[in-house]
SEMARTOR-529832 format. One record per residue (C-alpha): residue number from 1; residue in three letters; x negated, y, z. Coordinates in steps of 0.001 Angstrom, whole numbers, plus 524288, in hexadecimal, padded with zeros to 5 digits. Layout:
% residues N
SITE/NUM/ALA/X/Y/Z
...
//
This chain:
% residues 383
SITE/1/UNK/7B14A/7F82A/83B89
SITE/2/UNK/7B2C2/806FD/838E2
SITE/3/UNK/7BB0C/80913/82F29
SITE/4/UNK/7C08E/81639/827C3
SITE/5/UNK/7CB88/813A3/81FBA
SITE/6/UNK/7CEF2/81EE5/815D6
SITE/7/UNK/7DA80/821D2/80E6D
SITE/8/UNK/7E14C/83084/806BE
SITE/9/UNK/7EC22/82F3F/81381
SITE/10/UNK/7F3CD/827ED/81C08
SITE/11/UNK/801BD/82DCD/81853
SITE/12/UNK/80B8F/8223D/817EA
SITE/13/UNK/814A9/8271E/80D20
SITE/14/UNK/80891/82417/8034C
SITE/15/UNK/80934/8169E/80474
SITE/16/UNK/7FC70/80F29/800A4
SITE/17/UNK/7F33C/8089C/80A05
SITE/18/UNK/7F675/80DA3/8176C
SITE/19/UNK/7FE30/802F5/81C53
SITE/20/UNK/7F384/7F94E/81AA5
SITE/21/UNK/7EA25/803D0/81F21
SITE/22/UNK/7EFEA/80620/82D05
SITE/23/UNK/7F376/7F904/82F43
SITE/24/UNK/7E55E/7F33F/82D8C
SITE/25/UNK/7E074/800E7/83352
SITE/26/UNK/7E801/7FA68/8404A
SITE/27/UNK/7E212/7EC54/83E25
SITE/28/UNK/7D5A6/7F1EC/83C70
SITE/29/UNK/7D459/7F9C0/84AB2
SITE/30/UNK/7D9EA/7EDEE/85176
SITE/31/UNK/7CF17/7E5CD/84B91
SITE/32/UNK/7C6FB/7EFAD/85177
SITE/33/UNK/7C254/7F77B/846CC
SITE/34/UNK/7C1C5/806C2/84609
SITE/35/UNK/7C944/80B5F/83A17
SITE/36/UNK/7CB1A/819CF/8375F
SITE/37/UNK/7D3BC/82094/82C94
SITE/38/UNK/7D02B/82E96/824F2
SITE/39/UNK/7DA3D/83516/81A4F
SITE/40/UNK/7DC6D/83FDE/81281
SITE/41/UNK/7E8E7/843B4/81945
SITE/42/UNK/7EA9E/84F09/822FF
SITE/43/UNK/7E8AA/84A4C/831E4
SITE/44/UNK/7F7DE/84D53/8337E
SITE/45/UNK/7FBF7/8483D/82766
SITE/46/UNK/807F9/83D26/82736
SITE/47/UNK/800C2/82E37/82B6B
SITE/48/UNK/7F539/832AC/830C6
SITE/49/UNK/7F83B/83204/84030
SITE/50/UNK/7FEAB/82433/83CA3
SITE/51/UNK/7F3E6/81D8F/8370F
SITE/52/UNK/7ED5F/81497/840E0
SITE/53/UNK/7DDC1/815E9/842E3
SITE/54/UNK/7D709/825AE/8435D
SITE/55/UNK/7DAA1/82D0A/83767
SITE/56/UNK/7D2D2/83843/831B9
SITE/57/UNK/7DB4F/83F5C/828DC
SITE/58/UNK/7D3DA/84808/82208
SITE/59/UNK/7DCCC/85004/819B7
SITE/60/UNK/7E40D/8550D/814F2
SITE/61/UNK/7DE9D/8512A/80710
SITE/62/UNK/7DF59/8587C/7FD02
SITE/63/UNK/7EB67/855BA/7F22F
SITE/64/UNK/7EC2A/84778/7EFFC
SITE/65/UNK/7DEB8/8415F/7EF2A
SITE/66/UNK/7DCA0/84712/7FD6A
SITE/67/UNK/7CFE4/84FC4/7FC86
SITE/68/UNK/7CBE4/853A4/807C0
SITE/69/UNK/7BE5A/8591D/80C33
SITE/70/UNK/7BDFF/852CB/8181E
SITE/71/UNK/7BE6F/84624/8159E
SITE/72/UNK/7B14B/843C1/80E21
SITE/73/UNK/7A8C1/84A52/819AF
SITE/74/UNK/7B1A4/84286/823E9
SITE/75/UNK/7ACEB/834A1/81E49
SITE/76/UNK/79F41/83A35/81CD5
SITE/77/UNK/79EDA/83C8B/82A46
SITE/78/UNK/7A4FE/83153/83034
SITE/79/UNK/7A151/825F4/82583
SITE/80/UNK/79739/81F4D/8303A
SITE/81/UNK/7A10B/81D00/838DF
SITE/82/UNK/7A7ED/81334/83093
SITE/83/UNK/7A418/8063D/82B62
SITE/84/UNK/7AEC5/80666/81FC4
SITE/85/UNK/7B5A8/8103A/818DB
SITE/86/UNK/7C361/80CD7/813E3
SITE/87/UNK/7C9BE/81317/806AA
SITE/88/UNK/7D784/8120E/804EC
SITE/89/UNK/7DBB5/81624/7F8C5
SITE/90/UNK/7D4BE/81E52/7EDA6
SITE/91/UNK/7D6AD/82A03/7E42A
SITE/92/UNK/7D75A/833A2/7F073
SITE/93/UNK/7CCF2/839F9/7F761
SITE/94/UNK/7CABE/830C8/801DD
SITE/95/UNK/7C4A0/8265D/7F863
SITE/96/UNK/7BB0E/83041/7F20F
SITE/97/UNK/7B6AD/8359F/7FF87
SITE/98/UNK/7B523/829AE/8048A
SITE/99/UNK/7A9E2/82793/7F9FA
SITE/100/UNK/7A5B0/835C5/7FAA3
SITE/101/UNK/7A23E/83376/80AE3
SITE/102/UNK/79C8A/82477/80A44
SITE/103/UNK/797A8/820CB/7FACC
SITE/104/UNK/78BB7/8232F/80178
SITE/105/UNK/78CDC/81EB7/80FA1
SITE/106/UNK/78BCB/810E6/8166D
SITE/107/UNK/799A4/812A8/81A42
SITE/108/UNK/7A226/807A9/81062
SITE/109/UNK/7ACE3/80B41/80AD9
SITE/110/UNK/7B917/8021D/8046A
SITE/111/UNK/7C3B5/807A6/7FBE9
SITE/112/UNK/7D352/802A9/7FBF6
SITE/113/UNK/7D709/80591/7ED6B
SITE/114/UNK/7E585/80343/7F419
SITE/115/UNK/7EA27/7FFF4/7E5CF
SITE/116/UNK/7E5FB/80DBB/7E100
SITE/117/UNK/7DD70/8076C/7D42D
SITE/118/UNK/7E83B/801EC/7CEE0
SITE/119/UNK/7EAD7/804B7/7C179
SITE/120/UNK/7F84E/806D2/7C276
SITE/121/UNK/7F5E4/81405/7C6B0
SITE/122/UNK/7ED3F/81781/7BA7A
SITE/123/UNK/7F7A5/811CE/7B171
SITE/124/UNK/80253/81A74/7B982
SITE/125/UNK/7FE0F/82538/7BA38
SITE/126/UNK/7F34A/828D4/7AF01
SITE/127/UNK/7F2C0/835F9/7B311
SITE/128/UNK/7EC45/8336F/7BFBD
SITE/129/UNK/7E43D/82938/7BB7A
SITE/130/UNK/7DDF2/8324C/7B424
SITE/131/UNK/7DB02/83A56/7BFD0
SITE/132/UNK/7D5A4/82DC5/7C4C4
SITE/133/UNK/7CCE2/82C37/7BB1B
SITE/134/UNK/7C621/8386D/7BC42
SITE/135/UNK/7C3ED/836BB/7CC75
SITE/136/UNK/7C310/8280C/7CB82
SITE/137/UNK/7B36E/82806/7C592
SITE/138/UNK/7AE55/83145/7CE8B
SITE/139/UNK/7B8B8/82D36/7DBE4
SITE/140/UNK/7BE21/82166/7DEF7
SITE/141/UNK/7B629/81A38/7D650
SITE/142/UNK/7AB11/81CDC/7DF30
SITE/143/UNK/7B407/81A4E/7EB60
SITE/144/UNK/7B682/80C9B/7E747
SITE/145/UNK/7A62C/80A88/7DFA8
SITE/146/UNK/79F67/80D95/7ED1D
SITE/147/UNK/7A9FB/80896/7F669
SITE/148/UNK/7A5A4/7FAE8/7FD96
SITE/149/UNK/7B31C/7F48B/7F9E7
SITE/150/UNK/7BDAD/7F7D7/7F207
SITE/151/UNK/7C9E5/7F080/7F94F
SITE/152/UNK/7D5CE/7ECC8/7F0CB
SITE/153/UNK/7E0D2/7E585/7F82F
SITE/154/UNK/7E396/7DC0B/7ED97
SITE/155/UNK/7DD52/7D495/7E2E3
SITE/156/UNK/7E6EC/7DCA7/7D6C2
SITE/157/UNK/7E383/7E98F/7DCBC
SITE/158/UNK/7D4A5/7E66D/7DBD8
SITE/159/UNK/7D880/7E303/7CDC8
SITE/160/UNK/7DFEA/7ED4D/7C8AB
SITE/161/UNK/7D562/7F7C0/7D069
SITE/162/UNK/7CCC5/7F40D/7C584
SITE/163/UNK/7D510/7F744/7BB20
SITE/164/UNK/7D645/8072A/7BDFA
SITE/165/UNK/7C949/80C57/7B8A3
SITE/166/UNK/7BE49/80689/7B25D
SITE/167/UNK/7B4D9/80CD3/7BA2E
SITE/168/UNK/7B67C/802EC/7C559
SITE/169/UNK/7AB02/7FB88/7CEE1
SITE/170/UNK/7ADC7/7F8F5/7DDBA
SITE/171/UNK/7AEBE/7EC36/7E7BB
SITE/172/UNK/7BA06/7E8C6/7E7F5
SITE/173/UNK/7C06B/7E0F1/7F349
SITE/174/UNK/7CF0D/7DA19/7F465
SITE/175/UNK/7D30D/7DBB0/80315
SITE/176/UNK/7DF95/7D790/808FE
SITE/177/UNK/7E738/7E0E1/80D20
SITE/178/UNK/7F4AD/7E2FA/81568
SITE/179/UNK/7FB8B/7E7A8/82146
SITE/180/UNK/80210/7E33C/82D2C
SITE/181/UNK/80A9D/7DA5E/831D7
SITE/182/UNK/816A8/7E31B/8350B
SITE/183/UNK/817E6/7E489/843D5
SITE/184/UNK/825DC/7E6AE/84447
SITE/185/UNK/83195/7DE2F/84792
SITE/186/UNK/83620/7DC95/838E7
SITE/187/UNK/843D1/7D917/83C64
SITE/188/UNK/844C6/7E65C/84493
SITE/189/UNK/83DE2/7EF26/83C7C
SITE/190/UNK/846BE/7E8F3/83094
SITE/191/UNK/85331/7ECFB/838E0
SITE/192/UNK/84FA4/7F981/83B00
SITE/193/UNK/84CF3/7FC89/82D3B
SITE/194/UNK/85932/7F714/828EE
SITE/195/UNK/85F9F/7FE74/83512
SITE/196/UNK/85904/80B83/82E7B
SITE/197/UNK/85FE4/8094E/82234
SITE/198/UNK/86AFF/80149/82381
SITE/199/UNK/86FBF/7FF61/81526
SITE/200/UNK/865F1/7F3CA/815E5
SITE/201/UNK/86C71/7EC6E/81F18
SITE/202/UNK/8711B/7DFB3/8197F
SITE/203/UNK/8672F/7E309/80D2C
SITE/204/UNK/85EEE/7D98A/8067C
SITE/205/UNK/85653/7E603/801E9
SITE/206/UNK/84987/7E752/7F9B9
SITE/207/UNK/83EFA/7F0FC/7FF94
SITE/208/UNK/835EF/7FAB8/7F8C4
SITE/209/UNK/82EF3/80098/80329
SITE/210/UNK/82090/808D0/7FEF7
SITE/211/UNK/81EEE/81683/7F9EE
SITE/212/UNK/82715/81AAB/7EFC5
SITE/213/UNK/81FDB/81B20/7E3B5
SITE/214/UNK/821A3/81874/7D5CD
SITE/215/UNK/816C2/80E8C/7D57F
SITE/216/UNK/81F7D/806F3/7E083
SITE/217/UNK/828C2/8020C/7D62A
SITE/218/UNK/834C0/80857/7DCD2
SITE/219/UNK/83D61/80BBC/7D104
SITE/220/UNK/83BC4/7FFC9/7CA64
SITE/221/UNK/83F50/7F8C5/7D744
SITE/222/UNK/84BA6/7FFDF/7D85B
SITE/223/UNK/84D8D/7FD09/7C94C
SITE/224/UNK/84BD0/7EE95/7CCD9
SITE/225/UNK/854B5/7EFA0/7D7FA
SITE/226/UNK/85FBB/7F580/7D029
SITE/227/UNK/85F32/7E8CB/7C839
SITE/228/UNK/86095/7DFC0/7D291
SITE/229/UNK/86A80/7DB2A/7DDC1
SITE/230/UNK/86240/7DDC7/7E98E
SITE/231/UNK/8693C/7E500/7F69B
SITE/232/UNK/86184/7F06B/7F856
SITE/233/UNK/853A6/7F776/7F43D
SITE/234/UNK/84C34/7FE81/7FFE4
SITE/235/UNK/8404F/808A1/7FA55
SITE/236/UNK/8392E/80B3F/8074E
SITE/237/UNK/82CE7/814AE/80693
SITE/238/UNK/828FB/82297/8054A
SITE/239/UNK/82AF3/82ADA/7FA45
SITE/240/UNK/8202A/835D0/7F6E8
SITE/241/UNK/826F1/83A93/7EC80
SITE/242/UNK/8360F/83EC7/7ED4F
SITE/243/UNK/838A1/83F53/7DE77
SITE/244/UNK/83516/830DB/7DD85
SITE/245/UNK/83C67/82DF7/7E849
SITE/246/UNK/8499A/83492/7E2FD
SITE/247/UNK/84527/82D7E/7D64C
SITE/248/UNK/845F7/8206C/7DDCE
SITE/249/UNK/852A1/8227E/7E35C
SITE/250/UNK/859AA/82828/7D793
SITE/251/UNK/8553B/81C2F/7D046
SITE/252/UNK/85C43/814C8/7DB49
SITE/253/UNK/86937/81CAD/7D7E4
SITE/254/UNK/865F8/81B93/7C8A8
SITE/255/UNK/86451/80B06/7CA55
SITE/256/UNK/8708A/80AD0/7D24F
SITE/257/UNK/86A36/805A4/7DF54
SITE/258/UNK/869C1/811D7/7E805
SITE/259/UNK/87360/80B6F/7F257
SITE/260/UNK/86B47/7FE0D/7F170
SITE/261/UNK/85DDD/806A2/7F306
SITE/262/UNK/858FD/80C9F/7FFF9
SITE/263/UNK/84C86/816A7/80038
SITE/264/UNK/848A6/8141A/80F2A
SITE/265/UNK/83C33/81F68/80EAE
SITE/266/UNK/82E12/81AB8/81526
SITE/267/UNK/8320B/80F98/81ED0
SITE/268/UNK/825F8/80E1C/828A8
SITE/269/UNK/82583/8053E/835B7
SITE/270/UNK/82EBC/7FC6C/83A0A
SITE/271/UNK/838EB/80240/82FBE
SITE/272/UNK/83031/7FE2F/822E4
SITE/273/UNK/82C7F/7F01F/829C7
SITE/274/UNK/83CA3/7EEB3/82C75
SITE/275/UNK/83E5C/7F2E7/81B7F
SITE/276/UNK/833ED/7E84B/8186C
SITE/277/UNK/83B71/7DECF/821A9
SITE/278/UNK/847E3/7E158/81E9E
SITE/279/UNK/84771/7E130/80E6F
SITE/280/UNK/848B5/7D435/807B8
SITE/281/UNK/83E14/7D74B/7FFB4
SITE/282/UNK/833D3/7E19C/7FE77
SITE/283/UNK/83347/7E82B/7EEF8
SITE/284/UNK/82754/7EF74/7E93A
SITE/285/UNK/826AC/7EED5/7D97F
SITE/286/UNK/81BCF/7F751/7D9E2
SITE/287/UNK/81402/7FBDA/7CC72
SITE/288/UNK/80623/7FC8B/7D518
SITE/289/UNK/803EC/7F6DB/7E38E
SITE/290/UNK/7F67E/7F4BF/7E7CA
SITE/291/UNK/7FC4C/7EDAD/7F3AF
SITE/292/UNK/8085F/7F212/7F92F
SITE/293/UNK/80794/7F300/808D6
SITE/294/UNK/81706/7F236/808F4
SITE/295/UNK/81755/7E374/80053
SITE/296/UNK/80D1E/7DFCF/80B93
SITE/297/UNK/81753/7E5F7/81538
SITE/298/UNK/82169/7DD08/810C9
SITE/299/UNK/81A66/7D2CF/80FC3
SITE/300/UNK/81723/7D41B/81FE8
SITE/301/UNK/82677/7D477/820D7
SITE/302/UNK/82917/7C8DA/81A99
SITE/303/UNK/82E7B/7D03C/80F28
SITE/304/UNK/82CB2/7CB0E/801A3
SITE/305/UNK/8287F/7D555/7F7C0
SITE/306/UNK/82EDD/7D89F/7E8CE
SITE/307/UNK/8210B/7DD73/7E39A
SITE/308/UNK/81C61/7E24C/7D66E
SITE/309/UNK/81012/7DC6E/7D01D
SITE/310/UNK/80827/7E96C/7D1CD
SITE/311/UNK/807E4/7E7EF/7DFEB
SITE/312/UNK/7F9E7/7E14E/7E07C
SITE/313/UNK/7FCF4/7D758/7E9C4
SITE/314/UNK/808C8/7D00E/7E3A8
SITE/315/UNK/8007E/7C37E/7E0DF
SITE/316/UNK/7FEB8/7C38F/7EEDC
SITE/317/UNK/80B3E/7C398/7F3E9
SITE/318/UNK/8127C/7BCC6/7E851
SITE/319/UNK/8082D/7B035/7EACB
SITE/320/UNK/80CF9/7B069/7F7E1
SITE/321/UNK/81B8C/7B070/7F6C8
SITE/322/UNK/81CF1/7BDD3/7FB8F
SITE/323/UNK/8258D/7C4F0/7F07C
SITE/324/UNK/825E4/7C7FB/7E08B
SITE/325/UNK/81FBE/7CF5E/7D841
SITE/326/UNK/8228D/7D345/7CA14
SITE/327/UNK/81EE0/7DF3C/7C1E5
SITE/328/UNK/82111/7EE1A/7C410
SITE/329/UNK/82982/7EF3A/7B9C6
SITE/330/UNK/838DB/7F151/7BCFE
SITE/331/UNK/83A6D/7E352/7B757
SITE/332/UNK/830F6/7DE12/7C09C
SITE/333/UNK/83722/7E4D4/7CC38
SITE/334/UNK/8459F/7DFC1/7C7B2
SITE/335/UNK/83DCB/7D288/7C700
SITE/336/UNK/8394E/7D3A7/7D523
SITE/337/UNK/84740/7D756/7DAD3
SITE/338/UNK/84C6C/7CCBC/7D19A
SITE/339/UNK/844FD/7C1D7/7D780
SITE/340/UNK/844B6/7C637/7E632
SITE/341/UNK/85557/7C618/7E32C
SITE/342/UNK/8523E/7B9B9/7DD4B
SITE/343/UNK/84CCA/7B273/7E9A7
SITE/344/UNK/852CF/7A96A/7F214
SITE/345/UNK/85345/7ABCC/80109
SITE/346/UNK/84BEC/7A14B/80409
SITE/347/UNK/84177/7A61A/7FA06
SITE/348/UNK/84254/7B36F/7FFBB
SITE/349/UNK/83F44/7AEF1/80EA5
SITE/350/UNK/832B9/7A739/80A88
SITE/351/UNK/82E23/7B2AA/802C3
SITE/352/UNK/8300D/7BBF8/80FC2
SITE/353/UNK/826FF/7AFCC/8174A
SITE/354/UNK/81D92/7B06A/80AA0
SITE/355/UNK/81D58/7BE8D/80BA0
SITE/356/UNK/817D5/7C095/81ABE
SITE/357/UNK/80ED9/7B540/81791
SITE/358/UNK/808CD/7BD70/80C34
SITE/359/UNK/8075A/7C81F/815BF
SITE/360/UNK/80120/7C122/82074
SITE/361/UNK/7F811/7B9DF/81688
SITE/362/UNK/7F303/7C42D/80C8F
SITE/363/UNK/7F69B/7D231/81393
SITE/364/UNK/7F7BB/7D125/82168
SITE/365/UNK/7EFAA/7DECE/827A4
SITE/366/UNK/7E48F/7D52E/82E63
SITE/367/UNK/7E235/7CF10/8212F
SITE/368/UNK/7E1E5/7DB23/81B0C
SITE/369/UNK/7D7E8/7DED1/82703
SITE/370/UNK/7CEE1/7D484/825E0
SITE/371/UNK/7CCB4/7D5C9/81786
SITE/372/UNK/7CA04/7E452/81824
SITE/373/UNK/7C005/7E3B2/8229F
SITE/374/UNK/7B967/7D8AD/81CC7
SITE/375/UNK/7B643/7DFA0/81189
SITE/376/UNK/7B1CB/7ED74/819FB
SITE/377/UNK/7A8D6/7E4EC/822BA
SITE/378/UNK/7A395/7DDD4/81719
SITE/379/UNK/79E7E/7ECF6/81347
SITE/380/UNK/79D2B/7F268/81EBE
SITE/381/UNK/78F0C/7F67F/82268
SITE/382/UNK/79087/7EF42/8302C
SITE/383/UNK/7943E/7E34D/827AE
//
């Protein structure tokens, strides 16, 4: 097949879908199939020359959603040389454009949500919502009406979707989803990290490692960690924001674990696979996860994951022995640390077997393949 996958950009400090996205863009082109990418960012702009397959960056947008004038009359013209058109993500100007060049067309085109329908969001921040309201009638809900599949990557996120606005009607397909199988030696790429930041050695440490972001849970995580007798706390990720960095790390000094605390910045290659190796368990008591490409992550590395019940694929992984989950509150993240303490070593090294067989069995980047282009071929016009 010919596919186009689109997304706002490919900059690695936002987080989101891109993991997933490269790593099946790679599966993909061995299988044989032509896959091309188009953004909104600038064709210098930071991820763009990294990002495996041709890239079209056709910014830079404008402001946050990510006008730009070029995009529309770029899809018009090259729509017939595609056989599926990819969405990832909405509420920028790649979803709407997408609809504005092919509503129309023969071309089919399929929408990621990536978690963004979630009614936390609404609930969080009212404000924006009502933005949303006002574009949502006359946008995206048009993006996901006329798109041939709307894709959610677990059965809760297709749930909760439905729950944002009442004006609601698409077809809505659960696919698997995933990543790779790290292809590092985990026992080197563990010593290096802990060579990079040697207060570790000899640690039995718990690992936050995403973007740093209120919704991620972070202060009550250090709250919970403050009330328990664990070695150390790594927070590994990139911050977009300084003041809620500084806000993190005072409220390290202010719950008296500072010394016990380490802020590592973005860890990528070999370094992040040696973090998720290395920790003794993986922590993310997050308040809304569609999926979480890091749990997955730890998952691969035999890591068992700490895990609030807002992450939408905790049923998943606590059915298979692969971690806890408990609410977003700070008592549920207290509860989490409490138990993981709690656990005998024996206990511990089955969970870290459990955990890489939830990864090979439910999110494993050829699973995640197959169901994806099963549902494009069932809708492509070739089909």
């Amino acid at each position: 097949m010919k596919i186009l996958r689109c997304i706002h950009s490919l900059d690695p400090t936002i987080g989101g879908p891109l993991e997933s996205v490269k790593q099946s863009t790679l599966v993909l082109t061995e299988r044989g199939h032509e896959v091309e990418i188009v953004c909104l960012d600038a064709p210098n702009a930071r991820g763009v020359n990294e990002f495996p397959g041709r890239v079209h960056a056709l910014g830079p947008g404008r402001g946050r959603y990510g006008y730009s004038p070029r995009f529309v009359p770029w899809l018009r013209q090259r729509q017939r040389d595609f056989d599926a058109v990819v969405i990832h993500g909405i509420w920028n100007y790649h979803s709407f454009g997408v609809w504005r060049a092919l509503h129309r067309t023969s071309t089919p085109y399929f929408v990621f949500p990536h978690g963004m329908l979630d009614p936390w969001f609404n609930r969080t921040y009212p404000l924006k919502h009502l933005k949303k309201l006002l574009y949502w009638p006359w946008a995206d809900y048009r993006v996901l009406r006329d798109a041939a599949a709307v894709l959610f990557t677990a059965e809760e996120e297709r749930r909760l979707a439905r729950e944002s606005f009442s004006l609601y009607r698409c077809r809505e397909v659960v696919v698997n989803y995933g990543t790779a199988t790290p292809n590092e030696n985990l026992s080197a790429a563990a010593e290096d990290f802990l060579n990079a930041f040697p207060e570790l050695h000899e640690k039995k440490f718990l690992l936050f490692l995403g973007r740093l972001h209120v919704k991620k849970g972070i202060e009550e995580l250090i709250q919970a960690f403050a009330s328990v007798t664990a070695d150390h706390l790594v927070i590994a990720g990139p911050c977009r924001d300084p003041v809620y960095l500084e806000k993190l790390q005072r409220l390290t000094n202010e719950a008296g674990v500072a010394e016990r605390t380490t802020f590592t910045g973005m860890l990528r290659g070999p370094r992040k696979w040696g973090a998720f190796a290395a920790a003794d368990a993986f922590v993310l008591p997050s308040h809304q996860e569609n999926f979480g490409i890091a749990i997955v992550e730890a998952l691969a590395c035999g890591t068992p994951v700490l895990i609030s019940k807002q992450v939408n694929i905790w049923r998943e992984i606590v059915e298979d022995g692969g971690g806890f989950a408990e609410v977003d509150t700070p008592a549920g993240a207290r509860r989490l640390l409490e138990r993981w303490l709690a656990t005998g070593s024996e206990t511990k090294e089955l969970m870290r077997v459990r955990a890489r067989t939830c990864f090979r069995q439910r999110f494993e980047i050829h699973r995640a393949v197959d169901s994806f282009l099963a549902v494009l071929q069932s809708s492509s016009p070739a089909a």
